[in-house]
C-alpha positions, -999 to +999 in steps of 0.1 A: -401+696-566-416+716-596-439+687-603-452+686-567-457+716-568-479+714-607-498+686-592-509+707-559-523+731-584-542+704-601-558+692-569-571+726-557-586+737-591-603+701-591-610+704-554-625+740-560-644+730-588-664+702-568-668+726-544-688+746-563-711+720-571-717+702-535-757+693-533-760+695-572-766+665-594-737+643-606-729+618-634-698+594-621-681+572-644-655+550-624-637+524-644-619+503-619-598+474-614-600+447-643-616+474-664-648+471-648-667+503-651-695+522-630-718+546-642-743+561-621-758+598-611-761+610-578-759+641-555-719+655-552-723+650-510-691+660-496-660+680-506-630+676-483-592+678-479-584+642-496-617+629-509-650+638-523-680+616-516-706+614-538-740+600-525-761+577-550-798+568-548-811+531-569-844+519-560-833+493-537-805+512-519-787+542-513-744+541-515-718+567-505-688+561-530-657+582-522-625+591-543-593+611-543-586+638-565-555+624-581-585+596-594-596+626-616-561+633-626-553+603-639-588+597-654-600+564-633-632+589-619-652+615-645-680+638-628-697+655-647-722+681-635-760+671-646-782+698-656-812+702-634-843+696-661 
């Protein structure tokens, strides 16, 4: 139960944390299945119960990608707030 319970804490500060920065510039570095790894910036779009969505712009296309919060706990998804310039 104590573990639950560390873990819950975990989620909010992360979810709290995006929160803050919804509409702000992003760097998202994914590394997925078969060690195959994503970097890209976008805009952090959405903050919600479960996920977070994070909307990225390329010339040719625009892409919603969307991730848990226990992604960020166990290190498969890094944001990392970009600095306006």
């Amino acid at each position: 139960m104590r573990c639950n319970v560390m873990r819950n804490d975990h989620v909010e500060a992360i979810r709290s944390a995006l929160r803050s920065r919804v509409g702000q510039p992003v760097r998202l570095h994914v590394v997925g299945e078969r060690n195959k790894v994503l970097n890209a910036y976008g805009i952090l779009d959405g903050v919600y119960s479960d996920i977070f969505t994070i909307l990225v712009h390329d010339s040719d296309y625009s892409k919603r990608y969307c991730y848990t919060y226990s992604e960020i706990i166990t290190k498969n998804v890094a944001v990392t707030p970009v600095s306006a310039q």
